[in-house]
C-alpha positions as CSV (number, residue, x, y, z in Angstrom):
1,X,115.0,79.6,108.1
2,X,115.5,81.5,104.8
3,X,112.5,83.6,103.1
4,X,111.4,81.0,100.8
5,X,110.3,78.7,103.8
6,X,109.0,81.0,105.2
7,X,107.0,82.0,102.4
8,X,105.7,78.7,102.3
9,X,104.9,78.5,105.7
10,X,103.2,81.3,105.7
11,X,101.2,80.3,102.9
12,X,100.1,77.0,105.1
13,X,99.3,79.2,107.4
14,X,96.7,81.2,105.2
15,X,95.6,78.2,104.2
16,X,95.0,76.1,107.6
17,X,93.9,79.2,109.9
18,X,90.6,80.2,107.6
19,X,89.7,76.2,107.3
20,X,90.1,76.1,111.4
21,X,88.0,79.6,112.3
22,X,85.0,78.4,109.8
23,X,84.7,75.1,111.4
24,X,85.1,76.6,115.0
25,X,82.3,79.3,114.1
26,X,79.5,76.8,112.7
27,X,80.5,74.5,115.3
28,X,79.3,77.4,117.7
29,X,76.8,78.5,115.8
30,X,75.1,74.9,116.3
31,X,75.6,75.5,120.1
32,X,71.6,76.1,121.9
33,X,72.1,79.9,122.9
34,X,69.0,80.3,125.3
35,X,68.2,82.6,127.7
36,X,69.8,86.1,127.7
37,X,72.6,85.3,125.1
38,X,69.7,84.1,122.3
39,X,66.5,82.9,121.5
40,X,68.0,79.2,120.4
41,X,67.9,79.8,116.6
42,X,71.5,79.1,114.9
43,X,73.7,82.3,114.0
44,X,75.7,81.4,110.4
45,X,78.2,83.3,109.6
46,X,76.9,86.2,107.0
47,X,78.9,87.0,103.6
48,X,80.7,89.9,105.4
49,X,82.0,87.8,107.7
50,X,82.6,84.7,105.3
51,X,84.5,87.1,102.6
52,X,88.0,87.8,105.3
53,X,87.7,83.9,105.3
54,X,87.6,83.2,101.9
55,X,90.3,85.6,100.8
56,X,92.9,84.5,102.8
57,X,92.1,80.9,102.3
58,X,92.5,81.8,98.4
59,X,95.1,83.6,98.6
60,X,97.2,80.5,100.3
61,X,96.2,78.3,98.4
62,X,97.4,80.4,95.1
63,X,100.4,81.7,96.7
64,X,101.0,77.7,98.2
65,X,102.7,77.0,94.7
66,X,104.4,80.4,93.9
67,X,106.5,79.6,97.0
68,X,107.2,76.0,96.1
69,X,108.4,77.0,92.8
70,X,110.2,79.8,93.8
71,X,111.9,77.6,96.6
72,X,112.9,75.1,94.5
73,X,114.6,77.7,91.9
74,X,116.5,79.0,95.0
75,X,117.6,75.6,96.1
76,X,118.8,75.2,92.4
77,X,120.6,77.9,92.1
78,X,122.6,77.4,95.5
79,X,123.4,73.7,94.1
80,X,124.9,75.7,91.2
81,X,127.2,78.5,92.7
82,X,128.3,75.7,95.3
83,X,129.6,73.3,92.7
């Protein structure tokens, strides 16, 4: 695996992981918390908390195309020195 896949995997990456936490934490925060862990009312996830989130889901999703491009400019130039 060269470092333009993995730039683009990585990019997925930043991209998928931020969509997966935010579900998984308002899922939870739905979940009745009675007793000693709460008094029942839902916890949402604050802007401090969202803004981590956020950036790396933005910065996938510009960074997403940046490695396309720049993968398909390597695989282009490879064609070229081989022929």
């Amino acid at each position: 695996m060269n470092k333009y896949v993995f730039y683009i995997v990585t990019s997925v990456i930043c991209i998928l992981i931020p969509v997966v936490g935010l579900l998984y934490g308002l899922w939870d925060s739905h979940q009745p918390k009675i007793g000693p862990v709460g008094d029942g009312k839902p916890n949402y996830p604050t802007v401090p908390q969202l803004v981590p989130i956020v950036s790396c889901f933005i910065l996938g999703v510009v960074n997403l195309p940046v490695a396309i491009m720049r993968y398909r400019q390597n695989k282009k130039t490879y064609e070229d020195r081989k022929n």
